[in-house]
C-alpha positions in Angstrom: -15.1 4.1 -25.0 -14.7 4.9 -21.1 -17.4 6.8 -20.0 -17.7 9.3 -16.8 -19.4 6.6 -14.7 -16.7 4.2 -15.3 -13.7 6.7 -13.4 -16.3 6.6 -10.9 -17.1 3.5 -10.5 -13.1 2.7 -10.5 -13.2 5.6 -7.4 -15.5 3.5 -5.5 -13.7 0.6 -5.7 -10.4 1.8 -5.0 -12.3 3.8 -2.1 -13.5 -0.4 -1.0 -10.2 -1.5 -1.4 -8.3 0.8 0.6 -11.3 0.5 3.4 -10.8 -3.0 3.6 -7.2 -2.9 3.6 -7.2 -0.2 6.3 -9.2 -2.6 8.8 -7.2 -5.2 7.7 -4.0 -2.8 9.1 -6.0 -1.6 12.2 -5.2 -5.7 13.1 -2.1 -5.9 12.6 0.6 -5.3 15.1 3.6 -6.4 13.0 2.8 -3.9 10.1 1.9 -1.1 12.6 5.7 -1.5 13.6 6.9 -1.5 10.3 4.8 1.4 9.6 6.0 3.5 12.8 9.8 2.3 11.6 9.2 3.6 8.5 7.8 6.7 9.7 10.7 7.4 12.4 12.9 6.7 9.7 11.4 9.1 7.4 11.4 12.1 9.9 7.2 12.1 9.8 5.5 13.4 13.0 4.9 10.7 15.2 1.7 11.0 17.3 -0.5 8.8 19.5 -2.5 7.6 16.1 -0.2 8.1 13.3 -2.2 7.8 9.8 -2.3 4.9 8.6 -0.8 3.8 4.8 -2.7 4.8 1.9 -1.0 3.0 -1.3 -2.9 0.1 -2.5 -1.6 -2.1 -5.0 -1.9 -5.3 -6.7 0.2 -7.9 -7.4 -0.7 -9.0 -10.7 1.8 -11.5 -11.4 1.0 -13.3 -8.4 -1.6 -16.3 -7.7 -5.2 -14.6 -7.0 -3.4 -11.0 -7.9 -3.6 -9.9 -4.2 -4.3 -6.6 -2.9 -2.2 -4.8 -0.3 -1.1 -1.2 1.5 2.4 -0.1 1.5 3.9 -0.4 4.5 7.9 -0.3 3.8 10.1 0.8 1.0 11.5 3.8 -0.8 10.3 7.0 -0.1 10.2 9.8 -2.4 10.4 13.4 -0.5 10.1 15.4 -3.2 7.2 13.6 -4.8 5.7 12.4 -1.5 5.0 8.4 -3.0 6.4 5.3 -2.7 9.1 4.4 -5.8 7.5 1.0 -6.6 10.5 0.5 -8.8 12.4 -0.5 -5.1 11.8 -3.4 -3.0 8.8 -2.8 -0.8 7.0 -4.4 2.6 3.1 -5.1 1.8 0.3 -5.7 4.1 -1.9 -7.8 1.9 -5.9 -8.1 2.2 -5.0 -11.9 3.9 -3.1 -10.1 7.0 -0.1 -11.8 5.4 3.2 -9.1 5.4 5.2 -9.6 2.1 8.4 -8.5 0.3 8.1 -7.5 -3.3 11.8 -7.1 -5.4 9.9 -3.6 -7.3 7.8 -3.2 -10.2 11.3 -3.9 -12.3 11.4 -7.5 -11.0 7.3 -8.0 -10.9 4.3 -7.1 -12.1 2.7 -4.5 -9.0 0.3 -1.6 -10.3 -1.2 1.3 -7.8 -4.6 1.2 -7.6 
């Protein structure tokens, strides 16, 4: 049975995975620019220190099932979250920038 403690715990980790990711983004220069692209293209207020991507997923169908942010991909206004059914650009925990074909092709889950 799933207990209180155990959403939280899953909280804290998705709290340590987006962390790392996010300083993992704050090095990047190639995903900022995808990042600003997709923000320009999306109409979103572009300031001096946009925010920075907040979907974390993993790749579970892949060798070591590797973390990464969002950087790319479709859009949905209305909803306001990434259609992980599309193709999309990830940032992954490695620094490495990767395509995935959508959760349709391969296994990705939000975290």
């Amino acid at each position: 049975m799933t207990t209180v403690a155990h959403y939280a715990d899953l909280g804290v980790a998705r709290l340590a995975f987006v962390t790392d990711l996010a300083e993992v983004f704050a090095r990047s220069a190639p995903a900022a620019e995808i990042w600003t692209r997709h923000l320009r293209r999306n109409d979103a207020p572009i300031e001096e220190d946009p925010p920075i991507p907040q979907t974390a997923v993993r790749l579970y169908e892949r060798v070591g099932c590797p973390l990464g942010l969002v950087i790319d991909g479709r859009w949905e206004r209305g909803l306001e979250t990434w259609d992980l059914s599309y193709p999309a650009t990830l940032l992954l925990s490695t620094g490495e920038i990767t395509e995935t074909h959508g959760c349709l092709a391969e296994g990705i889950e939000e975290l």
